[in-house]
C-alpha positions in Angstrom: 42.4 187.5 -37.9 44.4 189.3 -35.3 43.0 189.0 -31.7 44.1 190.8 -28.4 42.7 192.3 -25.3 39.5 191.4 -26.5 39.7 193.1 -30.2 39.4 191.2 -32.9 40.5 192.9 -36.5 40.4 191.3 -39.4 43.5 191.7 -41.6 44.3 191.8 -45.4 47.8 191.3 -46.0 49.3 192.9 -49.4 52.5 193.1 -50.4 53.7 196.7 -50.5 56.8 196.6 -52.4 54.5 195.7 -55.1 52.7 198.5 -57.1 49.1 199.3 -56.6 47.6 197.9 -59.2 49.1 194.7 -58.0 47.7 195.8 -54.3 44.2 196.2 -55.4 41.7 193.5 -53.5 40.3 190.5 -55.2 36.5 190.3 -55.9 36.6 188.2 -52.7 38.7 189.7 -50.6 36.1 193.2 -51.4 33.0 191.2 -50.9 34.4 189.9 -47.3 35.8 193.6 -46.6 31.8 194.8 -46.9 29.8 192.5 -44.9 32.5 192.1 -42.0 30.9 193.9 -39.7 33.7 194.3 -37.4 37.3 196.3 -37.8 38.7 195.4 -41.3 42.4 196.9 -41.5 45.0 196.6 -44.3 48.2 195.8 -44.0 51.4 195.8 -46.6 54.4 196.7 -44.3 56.2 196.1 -40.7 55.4 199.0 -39.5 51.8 198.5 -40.4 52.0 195.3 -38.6 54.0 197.4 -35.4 50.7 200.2 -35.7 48.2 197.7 -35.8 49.8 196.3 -32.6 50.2 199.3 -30.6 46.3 200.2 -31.4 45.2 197.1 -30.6 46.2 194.8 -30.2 48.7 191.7 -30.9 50.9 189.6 -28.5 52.8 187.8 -31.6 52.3 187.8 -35.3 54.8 185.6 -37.2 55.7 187.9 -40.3 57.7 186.6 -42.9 61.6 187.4 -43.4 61.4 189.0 -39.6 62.2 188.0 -36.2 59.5 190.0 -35.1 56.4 187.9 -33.7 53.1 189.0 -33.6 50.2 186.2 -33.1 47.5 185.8 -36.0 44.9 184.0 -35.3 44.2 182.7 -39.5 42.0 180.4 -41.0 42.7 177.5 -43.1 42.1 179.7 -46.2 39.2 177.7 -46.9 36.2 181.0 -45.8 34.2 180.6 -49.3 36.3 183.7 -50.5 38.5 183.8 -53.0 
């Protein structure tokens, strides 16, 4: 979850050096994605992360191999999906 000026989004992080088919959501990552009922946005680059942020938010997210800092606001992985 990525929180700021009031927004929350939550945010499903992929990889996107990989190809698509290793992109694709898991059953539980799809089943979250359709009963969130608020913003759901993917993400698989920087410069996602750097959009995301100038739309709407996002002091500091920590984003591996970068020095740029963005703040996530993430659970424990423990939501009940896979």
């Amino acid at each position: 979850m990525v929180s700021k000026g009031g927004v929350t989004v939550a945010i499903e992080i992929k990889d996107g050096s990989k190809p698509p088919s290793q992109r694709k959501l898991s059953s539980g990552e799809s089943k979250f994605k359709s009963e969130w009922l608020g913003r759901w946005e993917l993400v698989e680059s920087i410069d996602d992360v750097i959009k995301l942020n100038n739309g709407c938010g996002a002091d500091k997210i920590i984003w591996p191999d970068s020095e740029e800092r963005i703040d996530i606001i993430g659970s424990n992985g423990n939501d009940g999906y896979e």
